[in-house]
C-alpha positions as CSV (number, residue, x, y, z in Angstrom):
1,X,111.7,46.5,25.5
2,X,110.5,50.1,23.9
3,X,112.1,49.2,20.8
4,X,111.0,46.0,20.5
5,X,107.2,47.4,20.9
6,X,107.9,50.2,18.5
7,X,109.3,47.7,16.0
8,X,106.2,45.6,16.3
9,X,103.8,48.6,15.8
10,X,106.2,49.9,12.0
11,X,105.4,46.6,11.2
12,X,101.7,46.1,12.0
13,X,101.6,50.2,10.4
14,X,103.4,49.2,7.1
15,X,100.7,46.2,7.0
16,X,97.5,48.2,7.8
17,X,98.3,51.0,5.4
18,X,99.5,48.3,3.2
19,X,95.9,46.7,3.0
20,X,94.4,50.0,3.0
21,X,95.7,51.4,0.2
22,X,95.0,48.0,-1.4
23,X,91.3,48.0,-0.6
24,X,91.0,52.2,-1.8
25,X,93.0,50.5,-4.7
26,X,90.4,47.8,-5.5
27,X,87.5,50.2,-5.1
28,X,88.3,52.6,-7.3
29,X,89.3,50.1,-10.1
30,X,85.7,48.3,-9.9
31,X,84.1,52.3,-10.5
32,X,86.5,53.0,-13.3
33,X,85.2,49.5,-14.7
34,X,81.9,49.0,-17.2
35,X,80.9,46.6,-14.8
36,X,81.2,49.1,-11.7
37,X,79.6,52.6,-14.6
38,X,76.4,49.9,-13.8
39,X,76.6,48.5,-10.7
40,X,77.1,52.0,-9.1
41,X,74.1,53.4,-10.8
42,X,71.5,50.3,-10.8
43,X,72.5,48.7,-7.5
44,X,72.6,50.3,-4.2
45,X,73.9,47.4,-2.9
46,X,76.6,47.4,-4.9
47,X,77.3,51.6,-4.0
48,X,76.8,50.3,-0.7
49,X,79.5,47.9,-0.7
50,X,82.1,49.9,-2.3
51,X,81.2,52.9,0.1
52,X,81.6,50.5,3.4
53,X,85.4,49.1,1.3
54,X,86.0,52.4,1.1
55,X,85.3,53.7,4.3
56,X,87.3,50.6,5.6
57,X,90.6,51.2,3.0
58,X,90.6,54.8,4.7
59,X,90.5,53.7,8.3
60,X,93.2,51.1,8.1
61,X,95.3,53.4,6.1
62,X,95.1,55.9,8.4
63,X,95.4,53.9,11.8
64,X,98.1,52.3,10.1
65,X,99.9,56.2,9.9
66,X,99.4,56.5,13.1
67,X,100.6,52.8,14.3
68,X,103.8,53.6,12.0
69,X,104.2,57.3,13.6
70,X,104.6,55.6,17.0
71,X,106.7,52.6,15.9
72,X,108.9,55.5,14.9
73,X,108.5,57.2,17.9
74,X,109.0,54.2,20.2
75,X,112.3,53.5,18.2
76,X,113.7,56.4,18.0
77,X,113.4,57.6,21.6
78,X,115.5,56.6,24.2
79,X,114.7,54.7,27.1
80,X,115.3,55.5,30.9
81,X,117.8,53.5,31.3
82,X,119.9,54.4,28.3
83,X,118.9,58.3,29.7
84,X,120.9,57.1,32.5
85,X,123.7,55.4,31.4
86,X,124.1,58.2,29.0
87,X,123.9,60.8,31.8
88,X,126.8,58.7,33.9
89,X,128.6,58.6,31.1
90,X,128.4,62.7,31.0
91,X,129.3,62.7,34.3
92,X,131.9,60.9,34.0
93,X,133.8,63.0,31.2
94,X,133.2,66.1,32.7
95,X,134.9,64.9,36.2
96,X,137.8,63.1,33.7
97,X,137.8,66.5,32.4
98,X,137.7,68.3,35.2
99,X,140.4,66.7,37.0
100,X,142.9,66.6,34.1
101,X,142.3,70.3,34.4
102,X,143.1,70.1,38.1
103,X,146.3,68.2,37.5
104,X,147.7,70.4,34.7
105,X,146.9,73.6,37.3
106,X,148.9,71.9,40.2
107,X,151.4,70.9,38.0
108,X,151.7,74.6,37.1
109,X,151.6,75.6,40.6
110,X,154.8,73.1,41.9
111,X,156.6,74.2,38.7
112,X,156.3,77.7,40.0
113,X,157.3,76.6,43.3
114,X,160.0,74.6,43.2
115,X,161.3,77.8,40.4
116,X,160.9,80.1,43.2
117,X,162.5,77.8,46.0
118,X,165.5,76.9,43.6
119,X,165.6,81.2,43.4
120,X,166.1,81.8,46.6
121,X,168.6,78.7,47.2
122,X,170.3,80.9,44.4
123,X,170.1,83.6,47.2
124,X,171.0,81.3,49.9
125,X,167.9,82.2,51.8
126,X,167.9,78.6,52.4
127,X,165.1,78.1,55.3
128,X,162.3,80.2,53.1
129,X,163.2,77.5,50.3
130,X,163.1,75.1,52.6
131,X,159.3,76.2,53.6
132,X,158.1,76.5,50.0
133,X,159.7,72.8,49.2
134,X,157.5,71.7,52.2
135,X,154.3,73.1,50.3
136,X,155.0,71.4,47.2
137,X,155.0,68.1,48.4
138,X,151.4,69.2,50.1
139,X,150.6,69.0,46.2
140,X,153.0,66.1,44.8
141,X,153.9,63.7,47.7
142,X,156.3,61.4,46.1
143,X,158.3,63.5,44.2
144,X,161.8,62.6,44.6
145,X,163.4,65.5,43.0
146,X,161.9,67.6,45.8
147,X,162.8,65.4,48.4
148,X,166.4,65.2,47.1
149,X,166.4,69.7,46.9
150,X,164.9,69.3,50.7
151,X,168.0,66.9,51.7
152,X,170.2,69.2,50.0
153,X,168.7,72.6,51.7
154,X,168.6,70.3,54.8
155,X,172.1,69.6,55.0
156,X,173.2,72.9,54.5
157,X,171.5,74.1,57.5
158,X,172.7,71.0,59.4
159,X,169.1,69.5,60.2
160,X,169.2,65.9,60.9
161,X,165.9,65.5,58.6
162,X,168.3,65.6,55.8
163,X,168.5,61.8,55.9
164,X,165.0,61.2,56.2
165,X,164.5,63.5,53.3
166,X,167.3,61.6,51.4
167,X,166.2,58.3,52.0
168,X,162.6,59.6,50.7
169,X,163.9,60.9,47.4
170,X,165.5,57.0,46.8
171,X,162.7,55.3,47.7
172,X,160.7,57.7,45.2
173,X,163.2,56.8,42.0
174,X,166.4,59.1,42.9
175,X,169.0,57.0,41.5
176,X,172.1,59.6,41.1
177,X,174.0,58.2,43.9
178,X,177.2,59.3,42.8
179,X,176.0,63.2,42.9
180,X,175.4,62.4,46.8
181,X,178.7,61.6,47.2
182,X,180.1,64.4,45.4
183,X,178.0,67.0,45.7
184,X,179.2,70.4,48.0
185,X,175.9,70.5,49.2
186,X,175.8,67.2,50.9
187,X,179.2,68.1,52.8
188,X,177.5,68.1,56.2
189,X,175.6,64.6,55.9
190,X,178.7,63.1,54.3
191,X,180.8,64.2,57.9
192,X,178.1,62.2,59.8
193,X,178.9,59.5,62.0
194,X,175.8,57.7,60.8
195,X,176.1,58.2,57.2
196,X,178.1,54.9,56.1
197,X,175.5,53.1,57.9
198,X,173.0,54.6,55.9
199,X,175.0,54.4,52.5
200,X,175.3,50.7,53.5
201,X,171.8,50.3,54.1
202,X,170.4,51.3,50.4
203,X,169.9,55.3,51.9
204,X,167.8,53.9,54.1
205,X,167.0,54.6,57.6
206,X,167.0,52.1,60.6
207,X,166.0,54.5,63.1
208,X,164.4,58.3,62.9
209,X,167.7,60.4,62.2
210,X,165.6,63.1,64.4
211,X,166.1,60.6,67.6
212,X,170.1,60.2,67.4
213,X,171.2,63.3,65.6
214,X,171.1,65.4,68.4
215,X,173.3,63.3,70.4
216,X,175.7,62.1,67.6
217,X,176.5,65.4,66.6
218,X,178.7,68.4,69.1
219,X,176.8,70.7,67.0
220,X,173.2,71.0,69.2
221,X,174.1,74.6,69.7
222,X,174.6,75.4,66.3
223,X,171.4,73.6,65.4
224,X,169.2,75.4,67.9
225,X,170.6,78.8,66.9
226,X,169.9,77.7,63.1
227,X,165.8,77.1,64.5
228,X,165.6,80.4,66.1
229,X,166.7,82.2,62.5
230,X,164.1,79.5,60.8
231,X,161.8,80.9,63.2
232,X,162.4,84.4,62.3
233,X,161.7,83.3,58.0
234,X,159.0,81.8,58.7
235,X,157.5,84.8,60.5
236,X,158.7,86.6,57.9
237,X,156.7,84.6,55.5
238,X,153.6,84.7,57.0
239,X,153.6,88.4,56.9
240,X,154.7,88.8,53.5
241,X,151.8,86.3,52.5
242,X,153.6,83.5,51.6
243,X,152.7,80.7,54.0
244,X,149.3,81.0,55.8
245,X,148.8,81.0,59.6
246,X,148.0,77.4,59.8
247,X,151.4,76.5,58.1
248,X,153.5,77.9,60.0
249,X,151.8,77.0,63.4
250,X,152.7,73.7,61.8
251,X,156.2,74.2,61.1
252,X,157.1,76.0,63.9
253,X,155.5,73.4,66.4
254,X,158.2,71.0,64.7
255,X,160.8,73.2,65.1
256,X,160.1,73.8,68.4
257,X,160.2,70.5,69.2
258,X,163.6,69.6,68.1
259,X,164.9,72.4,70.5
């Protein structure tokens, strides 16, 4: 609506300064003329006249100027809603922005992660890998590759959430089936009374593997001695800085519970 308003006033500007400039025009022609040389110095009438066209030329030329000043104006300045849409439109680039920022900085931060987890699975120090695996998929929930390393470190210590963490990693995208069947690290799950079952079933589970491990399995003891030493990492962990207080209050509450 602003720039219709400012279009209508360069228009009505260009026509006022056009008939003013036209009536200065006419003005001064007539007093160049013979006809004017003696009309301006025998007729006041005539002086009259040509002082009042004048006067007239100058005021339409220059309320025209200022009509076409704020045509220009008008156009050129943007209106509250276009302030607006602009302004969104700020906003949202600098949140597109910020978050592809974000994304590259977590991406950096699992990378790092899941190096230093595959380091100490390198060590063997299987249960602080474990705990640093657990953290990464705080920041990238369906990745299956980290499921699949948390099966793997699972069923080395012979934890029963090996399968849940298996079947995760499939439904995810994990689609090297053969490596499962093959691979050392998947020795314990593979000796499982439940594992055809769960071959059979797409690597997927029926029931929680935590609810009929325990009693499938004449291993409990070994299990529960393998929590205690978890326990003992994970302490270890908070003091060395790596896990915070809340985190492993959270893992050892599971733990605990599958005592």
């Amino acid at each position: 609506m602003k720039k219709a308003f400012g279009i209508i006033f360069l228009l009505l500007g260009l026509g006022m300064i056009a008939l003013g400039i036209a009536a200065i025009t006419n003005v001064e022609t007539r007093r160049s003329s013979v006809e004017g040389y003696f009309g301006s110095e025998f007729s006041d009438s005539y002086r009259r006249h040509n002082t009042e066209q004048q006067i007239v030329g100058t005021g339409l030329t220059v309320g025209g100027l200022i009509f076409f000043i704020l045509g220009i104006v008008m156009v050129a300045t943007k209106s509250s809603s276009q302030r607006k849409k602009e302004a969104e439109l700020n906003s949202i680039k600098k949140w597109s922005e910020h978050n592809h920022q974000t994304d590259h900085s977590t991406d950096a931060n699992t990378d790092n992660m899941t190096r230093q987890a595959i380091s100490l699975y390198n060590q063997k120090d299987y249960y602080s890998a474990i705990v640093i695996l657990q953290r990464v998929l705080v920041l990238s929930p369906t990745s299956y590759q980290t499921y699949y390393n948390l099966a793997s470190l699972y069923s080395i210590t012979q934890n029963p959430e090996a399968f849940n963490a298996l079947s995760k990693a499939v439904e995810y995208g994990y689609l090297n089936f053969e490596k499962i069947k093959t691979h050392p690290d998947f020795e314990w799950m593979r000796k499982q009374a439940e594992y055809e079952g769960f071959v059979k079933q797409g690597y997927k589970l029926k029931i929680k593997a935590t609810e009929t491990q325990p009693h499938a399995t004449p291993k409990t003891s070994v299990i529960n001695n393998d929590i205690y030493v978890q326990l003992e990492k994970l302490s270890d962990l908070k003091q060395r800085g790596i896990i915070t207080e809340v985190e492993f209050a959270e893992q050892k509450k599971k733990l605990l519970a599958a005592i």
